[in-house]
Every structure is written in C-alpha cells, then in structure tokens.
C-alpha positions in Angstrom: -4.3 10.0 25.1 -6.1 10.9 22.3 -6.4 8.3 19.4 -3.6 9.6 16.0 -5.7 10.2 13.2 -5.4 8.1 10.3 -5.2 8.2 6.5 -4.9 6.0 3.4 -3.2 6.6 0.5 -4.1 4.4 -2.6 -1.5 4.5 -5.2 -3.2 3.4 -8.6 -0.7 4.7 -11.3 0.0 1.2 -13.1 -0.4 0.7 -16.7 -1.6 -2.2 -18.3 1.5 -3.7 -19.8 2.1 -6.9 -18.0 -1.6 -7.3 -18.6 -1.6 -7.6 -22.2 -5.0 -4.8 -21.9 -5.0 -1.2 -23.1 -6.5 -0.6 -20.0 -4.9 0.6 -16.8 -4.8 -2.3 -14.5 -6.7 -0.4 -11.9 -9.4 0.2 -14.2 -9.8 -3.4 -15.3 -13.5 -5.1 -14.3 -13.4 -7.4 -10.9 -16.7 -9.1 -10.4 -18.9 -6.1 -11.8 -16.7 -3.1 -10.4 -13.3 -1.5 -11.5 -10.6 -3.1 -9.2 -9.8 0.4 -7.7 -13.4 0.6 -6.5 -13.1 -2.6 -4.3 -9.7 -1.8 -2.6 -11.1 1.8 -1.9 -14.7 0.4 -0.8 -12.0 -2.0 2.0 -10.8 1.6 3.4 -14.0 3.1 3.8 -14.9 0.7 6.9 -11.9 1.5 9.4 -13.2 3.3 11.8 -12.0 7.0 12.6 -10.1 7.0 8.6 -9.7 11.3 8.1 -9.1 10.8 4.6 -8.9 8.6 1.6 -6.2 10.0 -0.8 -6.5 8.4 -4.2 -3.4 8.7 -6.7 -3.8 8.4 -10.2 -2.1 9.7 -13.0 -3.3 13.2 -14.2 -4.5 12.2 -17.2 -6.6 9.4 -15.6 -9.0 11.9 -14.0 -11.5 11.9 -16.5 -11.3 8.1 -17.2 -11.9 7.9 -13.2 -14.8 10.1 -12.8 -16.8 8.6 -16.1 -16.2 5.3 -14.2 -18.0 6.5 -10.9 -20.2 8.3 -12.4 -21.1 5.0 -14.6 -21.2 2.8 -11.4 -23.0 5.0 -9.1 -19.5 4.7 -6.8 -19.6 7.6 -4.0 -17.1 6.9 -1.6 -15.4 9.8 -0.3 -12.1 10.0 -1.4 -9.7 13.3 -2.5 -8.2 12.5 -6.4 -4.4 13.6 -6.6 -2.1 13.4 -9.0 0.3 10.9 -9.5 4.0 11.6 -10.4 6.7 9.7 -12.5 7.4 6.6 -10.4 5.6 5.4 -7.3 7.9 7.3 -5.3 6.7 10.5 -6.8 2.7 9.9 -6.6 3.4 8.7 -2.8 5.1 12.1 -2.1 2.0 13.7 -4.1 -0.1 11.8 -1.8 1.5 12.7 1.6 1.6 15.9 0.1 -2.0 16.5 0.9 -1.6 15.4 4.6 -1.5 18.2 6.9 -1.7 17.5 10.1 0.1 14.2 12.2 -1.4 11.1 12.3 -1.0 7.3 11.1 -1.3 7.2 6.9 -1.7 3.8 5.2 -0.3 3.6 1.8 -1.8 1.1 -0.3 -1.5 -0.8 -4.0 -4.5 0.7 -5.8 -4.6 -3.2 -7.3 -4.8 -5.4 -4.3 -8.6 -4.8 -3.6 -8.3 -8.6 -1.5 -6.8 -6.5 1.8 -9.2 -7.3 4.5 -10.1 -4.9 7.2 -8.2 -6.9 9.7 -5.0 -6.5 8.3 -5.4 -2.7 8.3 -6.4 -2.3 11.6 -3.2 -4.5 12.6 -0.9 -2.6 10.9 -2.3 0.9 12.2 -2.5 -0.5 15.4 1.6 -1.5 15.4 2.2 1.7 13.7 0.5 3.6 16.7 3.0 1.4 18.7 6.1 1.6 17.2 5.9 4.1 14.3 5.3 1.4 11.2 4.3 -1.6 10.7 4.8 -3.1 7.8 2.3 -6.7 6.5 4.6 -9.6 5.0 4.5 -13.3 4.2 6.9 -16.3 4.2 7.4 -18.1 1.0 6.0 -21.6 0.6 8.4 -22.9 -1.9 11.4 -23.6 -2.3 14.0 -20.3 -3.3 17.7 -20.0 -5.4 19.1 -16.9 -5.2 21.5 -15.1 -8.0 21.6 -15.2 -11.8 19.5 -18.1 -13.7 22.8 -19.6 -14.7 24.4 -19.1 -11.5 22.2 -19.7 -8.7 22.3 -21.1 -5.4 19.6 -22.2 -2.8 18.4 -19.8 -0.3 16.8 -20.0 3.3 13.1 -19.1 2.9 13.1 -18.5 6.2 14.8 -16.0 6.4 13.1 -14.2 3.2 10.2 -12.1 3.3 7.7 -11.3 0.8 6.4 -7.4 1.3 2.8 -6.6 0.5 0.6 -3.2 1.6 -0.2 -1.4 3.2 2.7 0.0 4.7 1.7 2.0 7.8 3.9 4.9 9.2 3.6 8.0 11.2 3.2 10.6 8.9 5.9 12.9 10.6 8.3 9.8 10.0 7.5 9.7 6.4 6.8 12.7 5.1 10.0 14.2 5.0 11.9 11.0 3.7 9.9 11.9 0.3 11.4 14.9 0.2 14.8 14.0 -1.0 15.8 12.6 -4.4 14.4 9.5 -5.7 16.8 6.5 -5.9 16.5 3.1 -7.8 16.6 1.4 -4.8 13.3 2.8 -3.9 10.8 0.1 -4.3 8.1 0.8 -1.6 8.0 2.9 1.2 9.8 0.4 3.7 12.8 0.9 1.3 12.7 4.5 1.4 12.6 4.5 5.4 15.2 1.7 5.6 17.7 3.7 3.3 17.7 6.7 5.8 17.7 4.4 9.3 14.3 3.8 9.9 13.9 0.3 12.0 11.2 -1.4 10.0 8.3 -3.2 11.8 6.9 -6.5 10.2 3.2 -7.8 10.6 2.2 -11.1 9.1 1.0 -10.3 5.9 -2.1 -12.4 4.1 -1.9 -14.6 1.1 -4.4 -13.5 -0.2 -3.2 -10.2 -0.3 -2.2 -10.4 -4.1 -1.1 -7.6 -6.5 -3.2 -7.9 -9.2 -0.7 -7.9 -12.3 -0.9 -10.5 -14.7 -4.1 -12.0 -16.1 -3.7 -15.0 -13.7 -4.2 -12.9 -11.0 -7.0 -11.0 -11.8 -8.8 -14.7 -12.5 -7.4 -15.7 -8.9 -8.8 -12.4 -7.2 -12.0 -13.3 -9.2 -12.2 -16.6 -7.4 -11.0 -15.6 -4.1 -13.4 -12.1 -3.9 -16.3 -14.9 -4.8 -15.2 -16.9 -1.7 -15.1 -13.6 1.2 
C-alpha cells in the first residue's frame, strides 16, 4: 500500500496581547530567530512532508517576508491567509489541500514539538484517522466557578496540545459548516460532528508560547535540546 501523503498546517494568527509586546507573538525573537521560524524549521525534517502551509494574517505578509528575508530563512513553505478566528485560518489552510493525505495542524507558537511526537501522531492518524498529542496534569485540579469550586479527578482530565493529525477527507469538510464557540481546536470541531477522537501522549515540553514566562521557559528548554 502506498504511504498517505502528508501536510502541516501552521497556524500563526495570534496577537501580542497576553504578551504585553506590540508584536505578534509569532514574530517575537527565540534564541536569535522569530519563534515561527523554529516550529517551521521542526516540520521541515519529517520525511515524505508534501507541503508546509503557513497561516498568517493577510496583513502579516509583508512583516513575514522582511523577516526571512532579514534572517536568510528558506524553508519551503506556501504563505496563506488567515481568517477571523482559528477556525477560519485552519479552513483557509486546508483550503489549499488538494489531494488525500494525513495534514498536521500546528500552533505557529510551540516551536518546542519534537520530531518524534509528529511522526507518532501521523503514524496513529494513518491508523485510525487522528490522533490527537495530550498530557496529564501534575497538580492538583477544582473544577467550577472561583467561589464555587469543587475538586476534580486529574486523571481523568486531559490537557490538549498540537499537532492534531487527521485525514484530510475527515476534516476538510467539517470546516465547511458554520463556526461555533465551542470550537476551540480541531479535536472540538471533529468531536461536535461524531468523530471518535484518538489520544497520543503529548510532551511537556510542548508549551504554547503565550505569556512572557513562557517565552523565558522555551528560552531555557530550546538551550537544553
């Protein structure tokens, strides 16, 4: 049987509000380089990738290109652009799929992902249609209302990272209907229509980079790999 193909799509349309910078988060210097440019730079090593699919707000592009032209960067990758809410820039994205295959969607700002964690979630995706990397929870939860919580089971909690691996003709045409709140990532867009969702164990130091803590912890940690 021949092997699916497979994509990546890295969704990098954050701003930089919870970071206290005018600057996009993605943009936002990570031991020499723009943060984009290392989570891109961990795609362009899986073997047999057709495509990386890079989503960033229209009125990024120029910001984007000055940056790889200022850092020599010349990874392949096809610019897109993003839509209102991360729903909308992953339905760009898949958008500019056109044949089958396996397609990776990605946080633009978690340039920690290793290469092992992608190839484990392709490989259950070529299994069983997604896969999907998560964690367990080292402390201790409450769940409900700061006034009116209760304690929780962590085991029984999960906490959801990228990249979320599907088949592309399992999808694609979820991201064709209307967007809903509920619509975090693109487990909970699959989920909401009766798509069984397959977990992988996830990496810690997988982070999001969102706060100025992080980007100092993804300093330290990209200094240690």
């Amino acid at each position: 049987m021949n092997p699916l193909n497979k994509y990546a799509i890295i969704v990098a349309g954050g701003s930089g509000t919870r970071m206290g910078k005018s600057i996009p988060k993605q943009f936002l210097t990570l031991n020499g380089l723009p943060v984009l440019m290392h989570t891109i730079r961990v795609f362009s090593y899986i073997k047999n990738l057709c495509n990386i699919i890079v989503v960033l707000p229209q009125s990024e592009h120029d910001r984007w290109q000055q940056l790889c032209n200022q850092h020599s960067f010349s990874i392949a990758h096809r610019l897109v652009s993003g839509g209102e809410t991360r729903y909308h820039s992953v339905k760009n994205g898949l958008a500019a799929i056109t044949d089958n295959g396996l397609v990776a969607i990605h946080d633009g700002v978690r340039p920690l992902v290793t290469i092992n964690l992608i190839n484990r979630c392709f490989e259950q995706a070529g299994h069983q249609g997604n896969a999907v990397p998560a964690t367990k929870p080292v402390e201790s939860i409450r769940l409900g209302p700061a006034l009116a919580s209760k304690a929780g089971n962590r085991n029984e909690c999960w906490l959801v990272q990228t990249p979320q691996v599907f088949e592309v003709n399992q999808i694609k045409p979820l991201y064709r209907n209307n967007w809903q709140p509920q619509f975090t990532d693109d487990a909970s867009v699959a989920e909401s229509f009766g798509i069984k969702i397959n977990l992988v164990e996830g990496e810690r130091q997988n982070i999001k980079i969102t706060t100025p803590f992080d980007l100092t912890l993804a300093e330290a940690l990209l200094k240690e790999l």
